[in-house]
N, C-alpha and C positions, 0 to 999 in steps of 0.2 A: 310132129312139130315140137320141139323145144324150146320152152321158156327159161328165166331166171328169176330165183327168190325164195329169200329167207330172210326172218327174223331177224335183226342184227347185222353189226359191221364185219363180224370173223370171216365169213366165209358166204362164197355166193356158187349156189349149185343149180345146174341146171333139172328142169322137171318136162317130163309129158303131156302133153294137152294143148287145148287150142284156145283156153279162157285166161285172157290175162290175168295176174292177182296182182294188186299193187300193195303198198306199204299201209295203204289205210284198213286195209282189210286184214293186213300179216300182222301189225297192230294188236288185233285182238286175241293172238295166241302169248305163248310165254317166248321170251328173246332164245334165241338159238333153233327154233322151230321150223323143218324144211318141209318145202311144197315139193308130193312126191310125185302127183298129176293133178290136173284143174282141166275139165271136159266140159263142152256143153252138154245138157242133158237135160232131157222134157219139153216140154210144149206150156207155154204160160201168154194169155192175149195181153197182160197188162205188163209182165215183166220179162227180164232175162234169166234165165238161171242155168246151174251148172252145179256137177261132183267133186267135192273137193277133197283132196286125198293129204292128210299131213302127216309127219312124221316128228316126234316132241323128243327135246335133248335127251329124254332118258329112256328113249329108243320105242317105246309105244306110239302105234298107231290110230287115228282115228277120221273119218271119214264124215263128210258136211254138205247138207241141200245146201246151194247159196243160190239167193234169188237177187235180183240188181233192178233198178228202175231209175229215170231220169228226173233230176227238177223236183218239184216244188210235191207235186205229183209224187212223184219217188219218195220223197222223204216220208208225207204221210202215210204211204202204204208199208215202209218198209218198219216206222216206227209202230205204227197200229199194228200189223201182223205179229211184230215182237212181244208187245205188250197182250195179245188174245191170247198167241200161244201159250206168252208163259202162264195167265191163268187157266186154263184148259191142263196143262201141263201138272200146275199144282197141284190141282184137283182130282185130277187122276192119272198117274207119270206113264197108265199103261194104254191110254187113250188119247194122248196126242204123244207128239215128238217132242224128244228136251231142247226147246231155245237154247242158243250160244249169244249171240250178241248180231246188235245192229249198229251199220254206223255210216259216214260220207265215206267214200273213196277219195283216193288222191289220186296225182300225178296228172294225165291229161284226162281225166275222165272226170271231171270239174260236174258237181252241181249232179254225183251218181252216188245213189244210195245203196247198200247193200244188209240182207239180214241173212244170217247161217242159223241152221238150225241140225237138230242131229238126222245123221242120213239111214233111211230106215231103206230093206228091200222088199218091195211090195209090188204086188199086181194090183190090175185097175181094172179088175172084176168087181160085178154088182156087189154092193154089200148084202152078206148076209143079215134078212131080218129078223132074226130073233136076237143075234148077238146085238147088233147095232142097236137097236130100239131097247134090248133091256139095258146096255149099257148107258143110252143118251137117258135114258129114264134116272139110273143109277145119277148121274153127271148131274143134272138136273136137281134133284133129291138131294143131295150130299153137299151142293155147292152155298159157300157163303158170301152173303154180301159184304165187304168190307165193314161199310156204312152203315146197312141194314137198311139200304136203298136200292130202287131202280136205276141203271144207269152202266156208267164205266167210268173212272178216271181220266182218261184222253179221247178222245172221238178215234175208232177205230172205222175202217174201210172198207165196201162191201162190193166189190169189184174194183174201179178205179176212183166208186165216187164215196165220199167221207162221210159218217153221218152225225148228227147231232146226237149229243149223249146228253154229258153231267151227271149230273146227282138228281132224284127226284122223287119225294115220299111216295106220291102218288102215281101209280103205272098207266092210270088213264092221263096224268099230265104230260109223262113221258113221252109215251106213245104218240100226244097229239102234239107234242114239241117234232117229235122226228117226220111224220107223216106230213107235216107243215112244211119241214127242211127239205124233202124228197120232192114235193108236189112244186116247191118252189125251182128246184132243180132241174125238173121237168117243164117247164115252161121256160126255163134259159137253155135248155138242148134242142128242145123240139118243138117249141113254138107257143101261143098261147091257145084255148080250145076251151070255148066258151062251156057247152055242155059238159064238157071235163070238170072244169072251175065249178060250177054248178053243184056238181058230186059230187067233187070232194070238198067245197060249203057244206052241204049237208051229213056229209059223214060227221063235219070236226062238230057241227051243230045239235044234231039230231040222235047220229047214230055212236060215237064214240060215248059221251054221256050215257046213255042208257045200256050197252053192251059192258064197259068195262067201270063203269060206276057200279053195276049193278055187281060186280065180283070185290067189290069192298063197301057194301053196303049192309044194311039187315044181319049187321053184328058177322059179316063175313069177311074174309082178307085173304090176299095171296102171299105167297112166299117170293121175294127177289131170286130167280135161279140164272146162275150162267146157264148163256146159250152157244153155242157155234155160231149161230148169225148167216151163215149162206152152205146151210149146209142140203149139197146136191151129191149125187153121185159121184161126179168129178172132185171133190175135195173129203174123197173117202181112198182107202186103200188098205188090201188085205196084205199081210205080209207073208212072204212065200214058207218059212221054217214053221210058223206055231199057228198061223189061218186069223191070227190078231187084226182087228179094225184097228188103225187108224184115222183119226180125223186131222186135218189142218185146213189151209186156207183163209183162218178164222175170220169173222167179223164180230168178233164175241162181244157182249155186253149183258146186263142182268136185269131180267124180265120178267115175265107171265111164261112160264116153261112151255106155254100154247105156244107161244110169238114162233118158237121155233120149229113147229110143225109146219103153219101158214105157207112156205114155201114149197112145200112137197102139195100143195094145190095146185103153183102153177103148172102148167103145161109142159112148157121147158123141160120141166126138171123131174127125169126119171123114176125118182123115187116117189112121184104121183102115185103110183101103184097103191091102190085103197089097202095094201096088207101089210105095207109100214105105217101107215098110221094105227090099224088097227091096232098091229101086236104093240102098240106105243101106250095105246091108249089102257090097255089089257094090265101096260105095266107102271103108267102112271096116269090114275082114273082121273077125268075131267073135270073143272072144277065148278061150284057151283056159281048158278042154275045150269046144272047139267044138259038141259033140254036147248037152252042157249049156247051150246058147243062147236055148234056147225057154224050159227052166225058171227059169231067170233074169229071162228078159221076163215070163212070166207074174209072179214072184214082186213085179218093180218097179213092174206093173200095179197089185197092190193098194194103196201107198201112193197113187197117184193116185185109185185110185180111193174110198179112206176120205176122202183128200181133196176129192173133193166131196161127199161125203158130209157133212163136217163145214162145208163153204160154202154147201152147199142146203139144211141143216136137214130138216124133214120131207118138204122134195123132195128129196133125194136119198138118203134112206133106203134106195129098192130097192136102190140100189150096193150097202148093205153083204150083199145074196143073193146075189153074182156069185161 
């Protein structure tokens, strides 16, 4: 199949592929820039995406994931994914992919957002857990908070659904800002559940205070670390030349470097396997009260796991029995 388009009024060449690229997307290269193919390529439940092959006036080439989504939906996901990547990116340019830009589409694709990002060759073989865990370890340790807070800059997106950030000195306030946003989210997907409300009353009451109070208390404190935010197997990839992890998918924001273990609890998510956590833990020890480590993991398990809960809709209902 051949399409048309380039940067610019000079000349309009045809290209390869079956992915339209309109002008809002040609936009963000330099004017004279030709599309040399645009492919669907990969599998994504919340977006569309595709390989973008370009060719720049002074004859180099380079190559682009682009991911597209619709509405309103679209926007947030495609501006939050921009914005995690590119911290993730800063912080370590050999563990995620370099952001290019995000932006609206034009022409008849009204109200379609898209983000590029640099296009890496990778299989989607398990990660390996030594590399991966010292590296998130490494990520974790090294990262800065802008502010010197917990939080993010823009509410970033953890499947399709958005979550509550901001800025927040305290990680037990955060926490129970977002765990409030998610629980409430869940009750407008899947209905209301007495016993449910019930539990998570008592968590914001009972158990958040005392779990993560007690990790800034008694002349103790944690460090704000970026996280990756939804990181599963599926939003890892080895690259086929040098065996490099990759991370993306982000739902990044800056936390209790624990938060980002908590999902490797759920079920779902493969990397449950007790010996990524371990060699996690091997390489960035737990913080205190040590002894209260487990209860903490379990307690961050449930926001992931309301969370898909509220992205599977009536698939993901059994999560909220766990």
């Amino acid at each position: 199949m051949s399409n048309i388009s380039q940067v610019g009024e000079t000349e309009v060449l045809p290209y390869v592929g079956d992915f339209p690229i309109d002008d809002g997307i040609l936009a963000k290269f330099p004017s004279g820039t030709q599309v040399v193919s645009a492919n669907r390529y990969g599998l994504s439940q919340w977006t569309i995406t595709a390989r973008l092959h370009v060719k720049f006036p002074d004859g180099s080439t380079n190559r682009y994931f682009l991911k597209t989504a619709k509405g309103e939906v679209g926007r947030r996901l495609m501006e939050g994914e921009f914005h995690a990547i590119s911290a993730l990116h800063n912080a370590d340019n050999l563990f995620a992919p370099k952001p290019h830009s995000w932006g609206k589409r034009s022409g008849p694709n009204l109200e379609t957002y898209f983000f590029l990002l640099q296009y890496v060759d990778m299989s989607d073989r398990f990660p390996d857990p030594n590399q991966l865990c010292r590296r998130l370890a490494q990520l974790h340790r090294n990262s800065v908070s802008p502010t010197g807070k917990f939080g993010f800059h823009i509410n970033t997106c953890q499947g399709k659904t958005q979550q509550s950030l901001g800025w927040e000195s305290s990680w037990a306030v955060l926490f129970a800002k977002m765990l409030k946003h998610i629980a409430q989210e869940d009750n407008k997907t899947n209905g209301y559940w007495e016993a449910l409300d019930q539990l998570v009353s008592r968590v914001f009451s009972h158990v958040i205070p005392r779990l993560l109070g007690a990790l800034e208390s008694d002349g103790r404190s944690i460090k704000p670390c970026l996280i990756h935010g939804d990181l599963w197997e599926g939003n890892t990839g080895t690259t086929l030349d040098t065996g490099n992890i990759y991370i993306f998918d982000a739902a990044s924001f800056y936390a209790h470097n624990d938060m980002e273990i908590g999902d490797w609890r759920c079920f779902y998510n493969n990397i449950h396997n007790k010996v990524y956590t371990r060699i996690y833990l091997n390489n960035y020890a737990p913080s205190e009260p040590k002894e209260e480590w487990d209860d903490r993991n379990r307690m961050y398990s449930i926001y992931y796991n309301m969370l898909y809960s509220v992205n599977h809709g009536s698939q993901g209902t059994s999560i909220r029995q766990v």
